[in-house]
N, C-alpha and C positions, 0 to 999 in steps of 0.2 A: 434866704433860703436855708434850712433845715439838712441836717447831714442825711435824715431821713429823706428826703427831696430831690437832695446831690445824687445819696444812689439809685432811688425811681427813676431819676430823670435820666440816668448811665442805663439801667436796666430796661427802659421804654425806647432810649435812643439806638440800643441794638436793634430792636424790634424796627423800629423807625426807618434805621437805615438796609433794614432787608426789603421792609416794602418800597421806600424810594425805589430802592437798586430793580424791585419788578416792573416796578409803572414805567420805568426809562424801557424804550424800546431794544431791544439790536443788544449785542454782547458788547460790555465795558473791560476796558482791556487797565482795570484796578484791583486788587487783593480784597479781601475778604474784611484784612486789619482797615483795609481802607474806607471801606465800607460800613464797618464801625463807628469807625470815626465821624463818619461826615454824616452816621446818624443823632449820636452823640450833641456831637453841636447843633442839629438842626432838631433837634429835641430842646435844646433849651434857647435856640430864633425863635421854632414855633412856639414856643409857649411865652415868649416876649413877645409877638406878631399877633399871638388871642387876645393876650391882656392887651394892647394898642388898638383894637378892633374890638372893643370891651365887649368878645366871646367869653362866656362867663366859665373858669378852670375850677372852680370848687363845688363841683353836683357829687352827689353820692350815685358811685358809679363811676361808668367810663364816661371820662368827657371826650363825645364821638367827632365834635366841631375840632377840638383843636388840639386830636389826633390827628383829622385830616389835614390841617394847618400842616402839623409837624410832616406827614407824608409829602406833602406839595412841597416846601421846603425842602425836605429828604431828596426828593427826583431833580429838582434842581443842582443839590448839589452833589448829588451822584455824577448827573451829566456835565457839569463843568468840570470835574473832578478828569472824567474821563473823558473829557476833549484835550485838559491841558496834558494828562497823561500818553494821549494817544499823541499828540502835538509831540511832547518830546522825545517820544520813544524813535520817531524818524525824520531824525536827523538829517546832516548832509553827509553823514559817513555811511548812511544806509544806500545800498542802490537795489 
């Protein structure tokens, strides 16, 4: 991958992880920076999960298939994010 690549793929994965973070139902109790992140990464699962599903990434244009990869991936990991987040925030010192 291409330093040009590295930062589309940082640049697409914000994007990524805002839409994740909408398709998950109900309010996530995760940061913004978190959200980044787990777009981040699932910006470059989904675009290893096209290529493995030989979804084809290189159209002139937006590749709409495996943008939607990356959002499916994104919701996913938004919602694990914020179960294991919700999970720790209560504790057994919470009553």
């Amino acid at each position: 991958m291409t330093p040009t690549g590295i930062i589309t793929a940082i640049l697409i994965g914000v994007v990524v992880g805002v839409l994740g973070r909408l398709v998950v139902p109900g309010k996530q109790p995760i940061g913004f920076l978190i959200t980044i992140v787990v777009g981040i990464v699932s910006a470059f699962i989904g675009t290893w999960l096209a290529g493995q599903f030989h979804i084809k990434t290189a159209t002139p244009g937006i590749d709409w298939m495996e943008l939607l990869v990356q959002v499916v991936v994104a919701a996913l990991g938004v919602a694990l994010v914020a179960s294991l987040m919700g999970r720790r925030r209560t504790g057994t010192l919470r009553r």
